[in-house]
N, C-alpha and C positions, 0 to 999 in steps of 0.2 A: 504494500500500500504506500501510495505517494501524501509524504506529508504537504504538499504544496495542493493536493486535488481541496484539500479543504478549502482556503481561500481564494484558489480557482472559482471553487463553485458561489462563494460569497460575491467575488467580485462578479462575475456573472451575474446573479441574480437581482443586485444593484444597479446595474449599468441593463439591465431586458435583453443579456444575450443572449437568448433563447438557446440559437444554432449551436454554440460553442457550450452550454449546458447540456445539451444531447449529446455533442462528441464524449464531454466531459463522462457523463451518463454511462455510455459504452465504453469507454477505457479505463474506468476507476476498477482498483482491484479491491473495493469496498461495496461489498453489496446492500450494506444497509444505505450506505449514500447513494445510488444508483437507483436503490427501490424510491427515494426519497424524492429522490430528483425527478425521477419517473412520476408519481403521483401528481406533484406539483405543475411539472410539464402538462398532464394530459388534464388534470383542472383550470389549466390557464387555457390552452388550446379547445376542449369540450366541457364549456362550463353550463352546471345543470344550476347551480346556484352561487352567488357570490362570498358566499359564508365556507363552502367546500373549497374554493380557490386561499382565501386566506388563513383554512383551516389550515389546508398542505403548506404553503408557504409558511407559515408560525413552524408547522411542525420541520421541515427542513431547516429552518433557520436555529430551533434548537437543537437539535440534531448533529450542525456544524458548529454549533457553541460549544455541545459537547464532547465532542472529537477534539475538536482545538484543545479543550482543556486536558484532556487527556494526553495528547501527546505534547503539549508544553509540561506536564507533571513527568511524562517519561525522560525528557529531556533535563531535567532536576537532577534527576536520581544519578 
């Protein structure tokens, strides 16, 4: 797992790179990030409601909060 996919997909998601979030998506060797990005992508692009768009987006965003922290605490040790 690439520690740089995490604020890849951050900065993505802030600036609406979609495209470069799907590459992202397909070459992270982290599948919970991938599922996450996945979800997000396909409530942004097929949205049934706007509360499932922001739900996914919250839930990625913590997601990458998490991961960050974790591998900034691996990086301690």
């Amino acid at each position: 797992m690439n520690d740089l996919d995490y604020d890849k997909a951050l900065h993505y998601m802030i600036w609406g790179q979609w495209d470069d979030l799907l590459v992202l998506m397909v070459r992270t060797k982290d599948q919970f990030l991938s599922k996450k990005i996945e979800h997000f992508l396909h409530a942004c692009y097929y949205p049934v409601h706007e509360s499932d768009m922001l739900k996914s987006h919250e839930s990625l965003l913590h997601y990458i909060d998490h991961a960050q922290d974790k591998v900034d605490s691996r990086l301690l040790l």
